[in-house]
C-alpha positions, 0 to 999 in steps of 0.5 A: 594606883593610877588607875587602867589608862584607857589606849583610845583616848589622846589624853591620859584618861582613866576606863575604871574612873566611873567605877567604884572602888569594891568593882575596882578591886573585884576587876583587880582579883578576877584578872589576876585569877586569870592570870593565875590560871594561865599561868598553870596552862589552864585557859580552858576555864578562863574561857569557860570550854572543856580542856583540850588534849594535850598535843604531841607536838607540845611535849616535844618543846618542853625541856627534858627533866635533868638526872644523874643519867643525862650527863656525859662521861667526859662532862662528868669527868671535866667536872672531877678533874677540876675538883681534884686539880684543886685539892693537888698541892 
């Protein structure tokens, strides 16, 4: 590729240019493991501190899991209606 564009120089200058092309790559699998741990919420390792506990205030942004009890009666009845609005001649 191209190469990481280094963002304090004018011109179009590579940061890894000096390196060689095993470092290259090794910079390459260390930051997408990185990436892969963040990803998982996982950032305490990238860091190299134990983990945090998990907040309360953190759980209540997530989104609820969906299940058969979470519907309501008149969205499931919407959806029977239109099913048997389609089978009447």
């Amino acid at each position: 590729g191209p190469g990481l564009l280094d963002p304090c120089e004018k011109g179009q200058t590579d940061a890894l240019g000096s390196m060689s092309k095993q470092a290259r790559e090794d910079v390459t699998a260390s930051a997408q493991h990185a990436l892969r741990l963040l990803a998982f919420r996982q950032i305490h390792k990238v860091l190299g501190m134990g983990s945090l506990p998990v907040s309360k205030a953190g759980a209540r942004n997530r989104k609820r899991r969906r299940d058969g009890s979470d519907t309501g009666e008149g969205e499931a009845d919407g959806k029977k209606d239109k099913k048997d609005d389609s089978h009447d001649p």
